[in-house]
C-alpha positions, 0 to 999 in steps of 0.5 A: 500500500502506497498511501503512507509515502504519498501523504509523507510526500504531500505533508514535505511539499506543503512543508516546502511551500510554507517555508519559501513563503514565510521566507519571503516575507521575512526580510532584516529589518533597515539598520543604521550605525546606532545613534548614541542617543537611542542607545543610552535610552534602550540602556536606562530601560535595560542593561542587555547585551543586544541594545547595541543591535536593538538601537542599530535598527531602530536608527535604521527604521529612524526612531528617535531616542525621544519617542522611546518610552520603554523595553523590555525583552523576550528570551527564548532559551535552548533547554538542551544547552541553556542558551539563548537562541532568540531574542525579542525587543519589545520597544514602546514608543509614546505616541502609541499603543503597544509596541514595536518588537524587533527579533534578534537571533542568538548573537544579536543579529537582527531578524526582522521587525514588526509592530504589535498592539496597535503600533505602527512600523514607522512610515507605515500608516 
């Protein structure tokens, strides 16, 4: 009987469809050297070892430090290794609700960036 490898092909072409999709639709998010000012900022809400990147990007998407009034971050731990393998910047701006949230992976390359509660990526309306 043939169904088993016809359903396992079926699921792996799904799969595969998924995938590129998603992939085409993740892109990096615009990054720019970090300005000091935004930096210092994300360093008084928090002492992460990802600021540096977290503030490259929102230099890039052309937050400025006055906009910023929070952050806090997810972490996504490995609980084989107790790693870190994915970081979330949850960054609050005043003149909007929610937040926007900017994806870092284990060494705090930027992955993408989105708005989430009711924000707004900057520029987008």
């Amino acid at each position: 009987m043939n169904t088993p490898k016809i359903a396992a092909a079926g699921a792996a072409g799904a799969l595969t469809l998924l995938v590129s999709a998603c992939a085409s639709v993740i892109s990096p998010p615009p990054v720019a050297q970090p300005d000091p000012a935004v930096l210092s900022t994300l360093e008084r809400y928090s002492a992460a070892e990802c600021n540096p990147q977290t503030a490259a990007v929102l230099t890039g998407m052309h937050v400025p430090a006055g906009d910023i009034r929070g952050l806090s971050y997810g972490l996504y731990r490995d609980e084989f290794r107790d790693a870190i393998v994915r970081w979330d910047a949850w960054v609050y701006l005043k003149d909007q609700p929610g937040a926007l949230v900017v994806t870092l992976d284990e060494d705090c390359r930027p992955i993408q960036a989105y708005a989430r509660g009711g924000a707004t990526l900057p520029g987008s309306r």
